[in-house]
C-alpha angles and dihedrals in degrees: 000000000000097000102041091066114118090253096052091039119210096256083068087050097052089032078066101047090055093047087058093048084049088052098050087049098059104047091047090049083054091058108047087040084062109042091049091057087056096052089041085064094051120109096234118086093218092064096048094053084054083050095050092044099044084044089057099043082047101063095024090061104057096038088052087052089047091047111025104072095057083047093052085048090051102050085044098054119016102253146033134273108283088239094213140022121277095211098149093025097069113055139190104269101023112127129233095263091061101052086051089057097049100040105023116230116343117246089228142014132201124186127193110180137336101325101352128102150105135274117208127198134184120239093184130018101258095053085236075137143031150173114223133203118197121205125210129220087275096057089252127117115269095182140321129235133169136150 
């Protein structure tokens, strides 16, 4: 497959299969937006109710694909997608308990041995990418990482 080559990187790829999705979405969501105007404006009350009802699943869909997946992150985790990298904001030495103040719950946590381990968070919804925080033997951060 073209797009899963090193150079291209398999987030694109999947970056790309979303787009699409996005794309589908909202021309179907035109559409319906639109064919239901037009039954809204019939004479019979049947079709308006149609109308009413296709309006609403037009513009329901692609909100709740908008909004959904940060929600789903959220209730599996205990908290949201960071949104963007703290890169200045973790530094080397700090402990765990002040990671967790500064960037909530992690998504993920991996732990390797008696006070090591790595703390994963999501920078998207769809942990397509992350910002990582490893932990040395002593409970404070060695480094961070992340795509």
């Amino acid at each position: 497959m073209i797009f899963a080559t090193p150079d291209f990187g398999a987030g694109a790829s999947i970056g790309v299969f979303l787009g699409c999705v996005w794309l589908v979405v909202i021309v179907y969501a035109i559409l319906g937006l639109t064919f239901g105007v037009k039954l809204c404006k019939s004479d019979k009350s049947k079709s308006k109710k149609y109308g009413i009802v296709l309006v609403l699943v037009s513009g329901i869909v692609p909100l709740s694909c908008c909004l959904l997946p940060s929600q789903i992150v959220r209730l599996t985790s205990g908290n949201y997608p960071l949104g963007r990298y703290p890169n200045k904001e973790i530094e080397k030495g700090m402990t765990r308990a002040e990671v967790a103040s500064i960037l909530g719950v992690p998504h993920e946590k991996q732990d390797s041995g008696v006070g090591e381990g790595t703390w994963y968070y999501w920078i998207d919804s769809f942990g397509i990418r992350y910002f990582c925080v490893h932990f040395g033997e002593d409970g404070r951060v060695m480094n961070t990482s992340g795509n």
